[in-house]
Each structure stands twice: as structure tokens, then as C-alpha cells.
C-alpha positions as CSV (number, residue, x, y, z in Angstrom):
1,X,16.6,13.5,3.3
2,X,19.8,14.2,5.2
3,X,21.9,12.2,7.1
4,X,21.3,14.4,9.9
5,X,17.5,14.5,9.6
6,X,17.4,10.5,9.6
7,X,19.8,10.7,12.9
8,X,17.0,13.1,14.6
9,X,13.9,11.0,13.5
10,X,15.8,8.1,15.0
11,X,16.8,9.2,18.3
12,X,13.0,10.6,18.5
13,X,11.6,7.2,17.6
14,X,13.9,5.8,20.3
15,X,12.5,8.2,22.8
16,X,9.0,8.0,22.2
17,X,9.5,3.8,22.1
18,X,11.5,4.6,25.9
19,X,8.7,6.6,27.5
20,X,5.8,5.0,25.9
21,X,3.5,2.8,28.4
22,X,3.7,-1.1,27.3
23,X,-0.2,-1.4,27.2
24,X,-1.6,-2.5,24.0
25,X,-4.2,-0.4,22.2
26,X,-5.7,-3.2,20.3
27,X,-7.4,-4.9,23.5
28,X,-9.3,-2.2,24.1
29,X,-7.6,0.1,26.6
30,X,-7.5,3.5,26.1
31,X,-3.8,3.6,26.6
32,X,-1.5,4.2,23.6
33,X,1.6,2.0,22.6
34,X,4.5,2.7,20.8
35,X,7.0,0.5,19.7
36,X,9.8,0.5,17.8
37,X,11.8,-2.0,15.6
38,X,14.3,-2.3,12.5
39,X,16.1,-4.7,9.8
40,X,19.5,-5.3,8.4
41,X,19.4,-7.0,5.4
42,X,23.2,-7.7,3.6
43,X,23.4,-9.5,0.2
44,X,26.1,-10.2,-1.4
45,X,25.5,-10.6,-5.6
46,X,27.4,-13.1,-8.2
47,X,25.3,-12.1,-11.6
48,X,26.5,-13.4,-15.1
49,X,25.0,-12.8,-18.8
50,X,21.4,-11.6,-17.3
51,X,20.5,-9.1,-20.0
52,X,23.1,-9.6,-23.2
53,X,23.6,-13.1,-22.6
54,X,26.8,-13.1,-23.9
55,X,29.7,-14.5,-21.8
56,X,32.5,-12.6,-23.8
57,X,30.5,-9.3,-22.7
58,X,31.2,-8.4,-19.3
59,X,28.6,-5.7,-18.7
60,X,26.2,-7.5,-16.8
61,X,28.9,-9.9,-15.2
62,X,28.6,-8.3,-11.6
63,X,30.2,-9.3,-8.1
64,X,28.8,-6.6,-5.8
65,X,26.8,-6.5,-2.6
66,X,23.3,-4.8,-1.6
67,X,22.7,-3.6,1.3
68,X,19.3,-2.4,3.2
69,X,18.6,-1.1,6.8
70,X,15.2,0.2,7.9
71,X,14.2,1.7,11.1
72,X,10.3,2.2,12.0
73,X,7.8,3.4,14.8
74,X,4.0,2.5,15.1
75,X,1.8,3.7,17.2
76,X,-1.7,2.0,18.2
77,X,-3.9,4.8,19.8
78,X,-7.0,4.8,21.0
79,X,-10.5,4.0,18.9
80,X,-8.8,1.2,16.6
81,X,-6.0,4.6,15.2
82,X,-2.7,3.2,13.7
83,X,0.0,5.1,12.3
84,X,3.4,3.4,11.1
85,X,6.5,5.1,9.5
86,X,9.5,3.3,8.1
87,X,12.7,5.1,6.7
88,X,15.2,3.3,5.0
89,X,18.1,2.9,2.8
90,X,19.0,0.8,0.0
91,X,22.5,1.0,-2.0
92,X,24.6,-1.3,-3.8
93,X,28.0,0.4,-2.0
94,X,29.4,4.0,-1.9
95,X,30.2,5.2,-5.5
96,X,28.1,2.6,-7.1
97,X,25.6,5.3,-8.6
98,X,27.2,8.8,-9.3
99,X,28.0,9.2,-13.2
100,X,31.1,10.6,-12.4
101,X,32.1,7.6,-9.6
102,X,30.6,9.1,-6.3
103,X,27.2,9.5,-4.4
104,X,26.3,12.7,-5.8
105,X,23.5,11.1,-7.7
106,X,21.0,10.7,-5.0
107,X,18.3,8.4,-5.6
108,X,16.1,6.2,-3.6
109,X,17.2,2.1,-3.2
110,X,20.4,2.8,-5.1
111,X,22.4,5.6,-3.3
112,X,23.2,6.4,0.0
113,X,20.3,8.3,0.1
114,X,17.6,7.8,3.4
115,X,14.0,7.9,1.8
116,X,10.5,7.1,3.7
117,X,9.6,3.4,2.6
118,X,6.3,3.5,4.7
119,X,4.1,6.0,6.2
120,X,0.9,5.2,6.3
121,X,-2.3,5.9,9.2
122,X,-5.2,3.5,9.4
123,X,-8.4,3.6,11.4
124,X,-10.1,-0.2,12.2
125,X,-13.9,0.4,12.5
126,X,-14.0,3.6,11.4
127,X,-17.4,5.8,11.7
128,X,-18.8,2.5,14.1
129,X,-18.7,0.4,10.3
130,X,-17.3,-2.8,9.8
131,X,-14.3,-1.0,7.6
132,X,-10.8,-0.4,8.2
133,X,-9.5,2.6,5.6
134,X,-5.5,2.9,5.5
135,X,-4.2,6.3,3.9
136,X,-0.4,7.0,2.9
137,X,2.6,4.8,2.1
138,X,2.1,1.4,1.7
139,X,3.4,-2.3,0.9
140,X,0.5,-4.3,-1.3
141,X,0.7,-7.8,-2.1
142,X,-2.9,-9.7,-3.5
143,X,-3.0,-13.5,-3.6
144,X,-0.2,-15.3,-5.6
145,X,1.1,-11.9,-6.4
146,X,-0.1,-11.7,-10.3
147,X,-1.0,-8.2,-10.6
148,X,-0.2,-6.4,-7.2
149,X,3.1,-7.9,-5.8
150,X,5.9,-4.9,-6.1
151,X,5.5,-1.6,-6.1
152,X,8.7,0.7,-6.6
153,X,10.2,-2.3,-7.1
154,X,13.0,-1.0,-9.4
155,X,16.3,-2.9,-9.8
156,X,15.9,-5.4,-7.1
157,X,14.5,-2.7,-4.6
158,X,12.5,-4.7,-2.1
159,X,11.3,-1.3,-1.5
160,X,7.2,-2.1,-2.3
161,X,5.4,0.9,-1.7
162,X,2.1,3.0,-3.4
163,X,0.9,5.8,-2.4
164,X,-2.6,6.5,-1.9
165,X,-6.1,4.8,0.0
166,X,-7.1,1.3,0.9
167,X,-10.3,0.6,2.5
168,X,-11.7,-3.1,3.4
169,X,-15.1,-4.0,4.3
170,X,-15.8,-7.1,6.3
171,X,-19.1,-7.2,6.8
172,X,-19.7,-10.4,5.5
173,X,-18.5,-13.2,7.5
174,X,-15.4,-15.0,5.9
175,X,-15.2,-11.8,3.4
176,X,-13.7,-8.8,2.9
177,X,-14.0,-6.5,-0.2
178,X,-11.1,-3.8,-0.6
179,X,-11.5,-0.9,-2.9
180,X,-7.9,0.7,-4.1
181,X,-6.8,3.5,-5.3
182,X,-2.8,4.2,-6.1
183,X,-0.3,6.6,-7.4
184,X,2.7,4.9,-8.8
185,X,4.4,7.9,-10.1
186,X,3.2,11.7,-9.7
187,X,5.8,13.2,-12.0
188,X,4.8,16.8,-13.2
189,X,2.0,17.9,-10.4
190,X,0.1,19.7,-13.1
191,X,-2.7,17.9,-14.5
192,X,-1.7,19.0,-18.0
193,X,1.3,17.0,-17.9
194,X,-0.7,14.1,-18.3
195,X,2.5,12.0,-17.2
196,X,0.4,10.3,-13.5
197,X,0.8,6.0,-13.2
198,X,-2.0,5.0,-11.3
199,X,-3.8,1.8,-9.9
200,X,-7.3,1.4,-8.5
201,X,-10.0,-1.2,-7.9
202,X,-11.9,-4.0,-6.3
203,X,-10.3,-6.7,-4.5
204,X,-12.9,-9.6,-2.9
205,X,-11.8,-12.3,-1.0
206,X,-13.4,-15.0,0.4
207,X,-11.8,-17.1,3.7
208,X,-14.3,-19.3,5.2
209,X,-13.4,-19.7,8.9
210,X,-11.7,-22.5,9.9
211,X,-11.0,-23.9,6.5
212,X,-7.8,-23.4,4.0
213,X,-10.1,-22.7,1.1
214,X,-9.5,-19.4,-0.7
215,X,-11.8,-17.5,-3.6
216,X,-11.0,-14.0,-4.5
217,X,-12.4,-11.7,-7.1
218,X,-11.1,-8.8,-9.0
219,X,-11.1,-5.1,-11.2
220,X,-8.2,-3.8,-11.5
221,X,-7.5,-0.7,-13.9
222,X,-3.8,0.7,-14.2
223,X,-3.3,3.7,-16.3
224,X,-0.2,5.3,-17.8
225,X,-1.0,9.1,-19.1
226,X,2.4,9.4,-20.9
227,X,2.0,6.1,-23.0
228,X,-1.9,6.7,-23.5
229,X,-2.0,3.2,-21.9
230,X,-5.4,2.2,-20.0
231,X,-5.9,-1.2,-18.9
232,X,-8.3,-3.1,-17.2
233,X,-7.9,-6.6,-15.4
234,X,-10.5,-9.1,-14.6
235,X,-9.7,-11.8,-13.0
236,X,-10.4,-14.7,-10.8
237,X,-8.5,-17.7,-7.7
238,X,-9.4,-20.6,-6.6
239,X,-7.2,-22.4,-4.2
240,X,-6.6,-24.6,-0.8
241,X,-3.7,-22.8,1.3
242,X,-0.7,-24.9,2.1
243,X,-0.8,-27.4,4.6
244,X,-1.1,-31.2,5.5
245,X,-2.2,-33.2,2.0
246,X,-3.3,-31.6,-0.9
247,X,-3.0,-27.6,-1.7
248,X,-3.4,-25.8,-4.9
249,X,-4.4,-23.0,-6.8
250,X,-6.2,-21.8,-9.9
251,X,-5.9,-18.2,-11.2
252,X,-6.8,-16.6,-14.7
253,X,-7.4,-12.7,-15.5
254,X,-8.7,-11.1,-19.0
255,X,-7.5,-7.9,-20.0
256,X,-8.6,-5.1,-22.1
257,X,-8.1,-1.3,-22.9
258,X,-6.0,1.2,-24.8
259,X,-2.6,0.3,-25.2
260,X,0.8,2.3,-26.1
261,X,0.6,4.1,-29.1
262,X,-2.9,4.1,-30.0
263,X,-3.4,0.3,-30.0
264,X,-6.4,-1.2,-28.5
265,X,-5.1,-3.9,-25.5
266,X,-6.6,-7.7,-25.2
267,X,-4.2,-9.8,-23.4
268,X,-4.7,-13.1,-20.8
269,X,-3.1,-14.5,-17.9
270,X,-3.3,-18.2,-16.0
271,X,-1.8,-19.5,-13.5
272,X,-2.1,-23.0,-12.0
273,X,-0.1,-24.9,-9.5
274,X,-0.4,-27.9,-7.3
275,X,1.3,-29.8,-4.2
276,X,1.2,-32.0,-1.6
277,X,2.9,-32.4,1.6
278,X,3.7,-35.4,3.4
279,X,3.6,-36.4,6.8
280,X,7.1,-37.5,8.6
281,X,10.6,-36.4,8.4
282,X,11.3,-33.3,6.3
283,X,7.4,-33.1,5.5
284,X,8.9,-33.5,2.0
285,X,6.2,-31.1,-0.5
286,X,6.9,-32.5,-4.3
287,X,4.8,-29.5,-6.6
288,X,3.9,-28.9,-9.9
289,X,2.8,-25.4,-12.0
290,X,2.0,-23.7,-15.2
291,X,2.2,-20.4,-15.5
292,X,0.7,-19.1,-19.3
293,X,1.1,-14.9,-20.0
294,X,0.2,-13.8,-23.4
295,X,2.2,-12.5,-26.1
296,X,1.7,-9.4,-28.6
297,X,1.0,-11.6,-32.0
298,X,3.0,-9.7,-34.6
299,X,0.0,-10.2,-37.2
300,X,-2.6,-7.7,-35.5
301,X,-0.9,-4.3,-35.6
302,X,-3.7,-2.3,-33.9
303,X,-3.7,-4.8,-31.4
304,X,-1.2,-5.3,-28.8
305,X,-1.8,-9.2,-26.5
306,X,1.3,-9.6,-24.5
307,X,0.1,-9.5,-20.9
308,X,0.2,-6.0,-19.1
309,X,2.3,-7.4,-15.3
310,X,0.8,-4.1,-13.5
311,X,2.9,-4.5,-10.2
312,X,3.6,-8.2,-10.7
313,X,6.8,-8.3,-10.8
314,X,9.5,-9.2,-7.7
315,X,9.4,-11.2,-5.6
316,X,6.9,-12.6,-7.9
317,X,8.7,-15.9,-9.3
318,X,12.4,-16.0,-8.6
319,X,15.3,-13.4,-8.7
320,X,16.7,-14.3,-11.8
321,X,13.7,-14.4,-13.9
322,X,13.1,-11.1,-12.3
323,X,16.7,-9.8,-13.6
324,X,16.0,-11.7,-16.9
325,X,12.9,-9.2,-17.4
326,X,13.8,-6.0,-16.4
327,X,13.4,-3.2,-18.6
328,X,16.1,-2.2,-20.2
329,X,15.2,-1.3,-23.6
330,X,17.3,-2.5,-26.4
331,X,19.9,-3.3,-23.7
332,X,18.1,-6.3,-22.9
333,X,18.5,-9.4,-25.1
334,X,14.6,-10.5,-24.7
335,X,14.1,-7.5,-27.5
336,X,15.3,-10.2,-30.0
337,X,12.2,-12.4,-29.5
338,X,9.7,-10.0,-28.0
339,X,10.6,-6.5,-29.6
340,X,7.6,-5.1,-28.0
341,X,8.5,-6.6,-24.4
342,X,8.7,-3.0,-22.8
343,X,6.1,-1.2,-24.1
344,X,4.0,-1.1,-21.8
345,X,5.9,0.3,-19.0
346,X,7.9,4.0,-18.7
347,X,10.1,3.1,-16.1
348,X,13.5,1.4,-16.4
349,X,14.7,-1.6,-14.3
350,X,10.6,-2.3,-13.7
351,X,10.2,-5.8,-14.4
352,X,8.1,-6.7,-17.7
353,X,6.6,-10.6,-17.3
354,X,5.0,-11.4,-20.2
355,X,4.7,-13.8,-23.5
356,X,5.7,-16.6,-21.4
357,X,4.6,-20.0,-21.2
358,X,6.8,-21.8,-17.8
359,X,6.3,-25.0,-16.2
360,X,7.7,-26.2,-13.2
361,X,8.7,-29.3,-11.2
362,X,10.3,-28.8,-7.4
363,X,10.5,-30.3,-4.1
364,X,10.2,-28.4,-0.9
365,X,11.3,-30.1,2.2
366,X,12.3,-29.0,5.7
367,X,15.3,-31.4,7.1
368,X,15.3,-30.1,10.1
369,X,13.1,-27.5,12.4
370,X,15.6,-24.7,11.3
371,X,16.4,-25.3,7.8
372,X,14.2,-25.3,4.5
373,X,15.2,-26.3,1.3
374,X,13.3,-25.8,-2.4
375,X,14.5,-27.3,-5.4
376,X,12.9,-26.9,-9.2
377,X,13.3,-27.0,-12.6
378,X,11.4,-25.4,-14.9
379,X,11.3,-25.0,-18.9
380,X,10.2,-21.9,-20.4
381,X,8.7,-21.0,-24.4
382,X,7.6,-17.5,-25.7
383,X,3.7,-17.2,-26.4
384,X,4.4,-15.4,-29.6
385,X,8.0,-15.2,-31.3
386,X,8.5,-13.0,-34.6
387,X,10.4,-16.0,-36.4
388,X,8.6,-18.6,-34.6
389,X,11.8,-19.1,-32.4
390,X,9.8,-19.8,-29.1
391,X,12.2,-22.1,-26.6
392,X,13.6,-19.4,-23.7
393,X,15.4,-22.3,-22.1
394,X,15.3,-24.1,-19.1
395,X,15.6,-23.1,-15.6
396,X,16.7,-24.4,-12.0
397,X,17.6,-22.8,-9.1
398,X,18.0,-24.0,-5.7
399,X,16.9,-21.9,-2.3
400,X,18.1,-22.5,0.8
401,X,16.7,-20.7,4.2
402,X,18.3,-21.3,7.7
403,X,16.8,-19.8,11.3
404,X,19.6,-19.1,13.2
405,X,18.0,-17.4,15.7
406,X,14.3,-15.9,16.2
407,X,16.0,-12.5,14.6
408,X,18.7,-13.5,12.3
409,X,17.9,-15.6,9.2
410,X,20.7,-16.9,6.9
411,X,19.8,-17.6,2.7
412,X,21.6,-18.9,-0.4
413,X,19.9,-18.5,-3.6
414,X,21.3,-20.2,-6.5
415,X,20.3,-20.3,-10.7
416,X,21.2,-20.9,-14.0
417,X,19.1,-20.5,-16.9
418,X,21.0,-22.3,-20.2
419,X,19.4,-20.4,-23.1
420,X,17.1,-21.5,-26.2
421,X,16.9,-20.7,-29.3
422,X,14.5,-17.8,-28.6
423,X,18.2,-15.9,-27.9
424,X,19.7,-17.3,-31.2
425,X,22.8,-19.0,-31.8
426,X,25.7,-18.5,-29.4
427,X,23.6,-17.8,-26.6
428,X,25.9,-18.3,-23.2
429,X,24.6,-19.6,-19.6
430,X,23.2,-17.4,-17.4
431,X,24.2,-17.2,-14.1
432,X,22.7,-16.4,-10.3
433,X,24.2,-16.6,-6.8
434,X,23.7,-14.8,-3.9
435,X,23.8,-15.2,0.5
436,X,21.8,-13.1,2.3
437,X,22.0,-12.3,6.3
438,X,18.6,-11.0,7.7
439,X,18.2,-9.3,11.0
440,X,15.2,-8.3,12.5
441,X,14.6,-6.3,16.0
């Protein structure tokens, strides 16, 4: 999309926000509103050692900053109609991405290139039924984010989208059940490429009113034609939402299917975690988790086990665990203890959790009305490991999130991971530090 196109859509958003009447649609009037907003997001990157893990190799040593702006329009119409449409840009600064050092290379969340992150049109009650169906571009995330979390997440793109339908019933008081289907990548448009990534399924949830409980239940099937991968999810979560006292959460999924290269796919997942927040000053939140994802067990060659992440990826844990799991082929230094760690995806830079056992202690506290501050340390181990070398290291990181104003939000990220001998000897430290400005309008 052209500069000058993005400049036209603008000004006609900006219009069409102008001369639209300021009644609101979902209070049933008749009358249509538009409004209009935006975000500018600017990060600025320190990254060390994050795939080679190797401090005398400087090809992942990076000091660089990321920048993102979106502008979007909704309109609520009448009968319970929606439409929304966000365009936005993501790039890691001019040059950053062309081959031969400029911008020629055009591609969405790294160049200067202006791409449609959301365009989507929903209709609450449709047919007089106690559905909402939502067609077009769209941002997913399902509970703590295991198998639906990212999207076109690429690269640290919080770009999230999928294309395709959603449709919830809430019939049932306290319940909804949504049933999914999404393309993650068209590719060739001719069936007999066999080369489509999609994702469909069920997704029930349970919310009884007035309580923090949660219960959700789900099938989820991804399929990958050009790796002959077919994999269904079933899975389960049991929790109590944040609040005063006692929250927690219990979540475990079985997988099965056809994997990559003819192999048949049985794989598991569990996550657990636990906290509790005090009453007084800070409201001071000491928590606890273990996170277990299977591992491919070299023994059974017609069978792969390590844990198929779907779109679980970022945000989904931290940023340098997402960095630490990218796909990157050989390139990545995970391929020493997990050789099979990418085969189950047929994108680079898409994040690969799996074969990872991770437990966690942290502290999340709020000093002040404005400020909040999380603190943790975790210690990570491979499920499986070719030469039985399973210790990843261990991992802390420090976030930091200030409210400067209603709009503007200031962030500091901080983590190091020091190495196990799951790398091998000679491993270096790896490294993570980034501040991030966030206005919204």
C-alpha cells in the first residue's frame, strides 16, 4: 500500500470521525457513530547472544529501535452492525530490511511498508439469535494464551491477526461457545498447491456471573498442507481470575495427528500457576508456576511428541524466551538439544515453544497508583535432550510499567538467561533490555 493511499484513507477516517453524530449505536438508537483513534508505540532494543549464544559472535548482538504507529475507524450502525479497520506500520528503521541496504524489500512489520492489521465486520444478535459472528481481520487471544495468543506474530511483530470467521453463542447464561475457523497463510490460491496454514474449532467458556471463576473447553485442529502436518488439540482450564486472596489456574491439552514428514503426532501440554495478593500498600502478589511442553523422544522415529505451540507464541511468556525460540533453522543454537525444534512450522522468525519444562517464582507489586513492578526467576530443563543434556538455564527478568498519563504509558523490560548445559560448554549470557513509550488516542 502506498504512502499516498494510507494519507487518503487517513484524511477520510478523520472526516467521517468530524461529521459523524456522537450518539452511540450500542444503546439502541438508530443513529450510527464513528470514531476514530490511533497508537504510537517506540521501542528501543539492547539484544545479546539470543540465538548463537556466543558472545565472541556478534550477529545477534543488536542495539536498534522498533517502531509502530496504527491509525483505525469503527463504526457501530444500526441493528447491533460493527465494522473496524486498522492500518499500520511496523519497522525496525529505514534501511533495516532491503538486501542491498534500503527499503526496497517491502514487507509487512519490518519495512516501511503500510499494511491492514485489522479489518474485520461483526453483527451482535444476528438473525434475532443469541450469536454475534465476526468476519475479516482479526486479533485472537484464548485464556492464558497456550494455543491462540499471536497470530502473524513474526519477529516481534505485535501484529496478531487471522483471517477468516468467528461466531459465539451465548445462549446459556455464564457461557459462550465460539466456533473458529482461520487462514494463517493463503500462499498459492490454487487448491493444488496444497501450501494453505489453517486453524479452526470450538472454544467453550464458562464465566458464572458475579464470580472470578473460569472453565473453558476446547478442539482445536491446525493444519499445514506443505508439511503434511495435521494436528488436533484437546484441552482443558480451570482457574480463579486475579483479584483480592487467592487466584490460580490449571490448564492441560492432548495432542494428536499427522506430523511433518509422514510421522504420526502425540504430544502434551500443562500449565499450572498460582498467587495471592495481599491487602495494604503495594498489594504485594508473591506467585508461583510450572509450565511442562513435551519433547520429540529421539527413540520413536515414526513418532514425533514435542508440543505443536499453534499460535502460542508472543506475548505468551516473556520477550526473551520468545527471541530464544524463534525459528531460525540451524541458525538457532536450540538445534543442538532439540534438532527437531522447527519442524513443525514453515515460517521463519515464528516462535517454536516446546520440550520445555519452566518453573517460576516472582513478585508483583504496585508501589504506587501509577507504577507496577514484576520480578521472577525461573529455571528451565528440556523434556527430551539427544545426549541427555537437559539444563536450558536459568532465567530472570524484571518488568517495569509506569502511567504517565491516561494515554501515555512508559516500560522497561529487563533479562538475562545464563545458559546450561543443554547449549554445551562455552555457552555465554544472554542478554535483554528494552524502554518502550506507548501512546494511545
Amino acid at each position: 500500500m502506498s504512502i499516498r493511499t494510507c494519507m487518503s484513507l487517513a484524511f477520510a477516517f478523520m472526516v467521517l470521525a468530524h461529521g459523524a453524530p456522537a450518539v452511540s449505536a450500542g444503546n439502541g438508537s438508530e443513529d450510527p457513530q464513528l470514531t476514530f483513534g490511533g497508537q504510537v508505540r517506540v521501542r528501543g532494543y539492547t539484544l545479546e547472544n539470543m540465538w548463537d549464544i556466543d558472545g565472541d559472535a556478534d550477529g545477534d548482538k543488536w542495539s536498534v529501535m522498533r517502531n509502530r504507529a496504527r491509525i483505525h475507524a469503527r463504526a457501530d450502525l444500526p441493528r447491533g452492525v460493527r465494522g473496524f479497520v486498522r492500518i499500520a506500520n511496523q519497522n525496525w528503521g529505514t534501511g533495516v530490511t532491503g538486501a542491498e541496504g534500503d527499503d526496497r524489500w517491502e514487507v509487512d512489520n519490518k519495512s516501511g511498508k503500510t499494511f491492514v492489521d485489522a479489518a474485520w465486520l461483526e453483527v451482535d444478535e444476528a438473525f434475532g439469535l443469541p450469536m454475534t459472528v465476526r468476519l475479516g481481520r482479526q486479533d485472537l487471544f484464548y485464556g492464558s494464551g497456550l494455543l491462540i495468543a499471536d497470530g502473524q506474530s513474526q519477529l516481534a511483530s505485535t501484529a496478531n491477526y487471522l483471517d477468516g470467521a468467528w461466531l459465539r453463542w451465548s445462549g446459556l447464561a455464564g457461557t459462550t461457545v465460539d466456533l473458529l475457523h482461520f487462514k494463517d497463510e493463503e500462499n498459492a490460491r490454487a487448491d493444488a498447491a496444497h501450501d494453505d496454514v489453517t486453524l479452526s474449532g470450538v472454544y467453550a467458556s464458562r464465566r458464572p456471573a458475579g464470580g472470578r471463576g473460569v472453565g473453558d473447553l476446547y478442539a482445536l485442529r491446525r493444519s499445514d498442507q506443505a508439511l503434511g502436518l495435521d494436528v488436533w488439540t484437546l484441552g482443558a482450564r480451570l482457574g480463579r481470575e486475579r483479584g483480592p486472596g487467592l487466584d490460580y489456574q490449571l490448564e492441560g491439552a492432548l495432542q494428536g495427528g499427522d506430523h511433518a514428514a509422514g510421522r504420526t503426532h502425540e504430544a502434551f501440554a500443562g500449565d499450572i500457576r498460582a498467587g495471592y495478593t495481599f491487602d495494604g500498600t503495594g498489594s504485594p502478589r508473591p506467585y508461583a508456576s510450572f509450565v511442562a511442553l513435551s519433547g520429540d523422544d529421539p527413540a520413536t522415529a515414526g513418532t514425533n511428541e514435542r508440543w505443536d505451540v499453534g499460535y502460542g507464541g508472543w506475548p505468551r511468556y516473556d520477550d526473551l524466551l520468545a527471541w530464544l525460540y524463534i525459528n531460525l533453522g540451524a541458525g538457532n543454537a536450540m538445534s543442538g538439544y532439540d534438532p527437531v525444534y522447527a519442524d513443525g512450522s514453515s515460517r521463519t522468525g515464528e516462535v517454536v515453544y516446546g520440550n520445555l519444562l519452566m518453573t517460576t517464582l516472582g513478585l508483583d507489586l504496585e508501589p504506587s497508583r501509577d507504577l507496577r513492578l514484576d520480578v521472577s526467576v525461573s529455571r528451565l530443563r528440556a523434556h527430551t535432550a539427544p545426549g541427555g543434556a537437559l539444563d536450558i538455564g536459568t532465567y530472570a527478568r524484571l518488568r517495569a510499567r509506569y502511567v504517565y498519563s491516561p494515554q501515555l504509558t512508559l516500560s522497561l523490560f529487563a533479562a538475562v538467561l545464563d545458559p546450561g548445559d543443554a547449549y554445551g560448554p562455552g555457552a555465554d549470557r544472554v542478554h535483554e533490555l528494552y524502554w518502550e513509550t506507548l501512546l494511545s488516542f
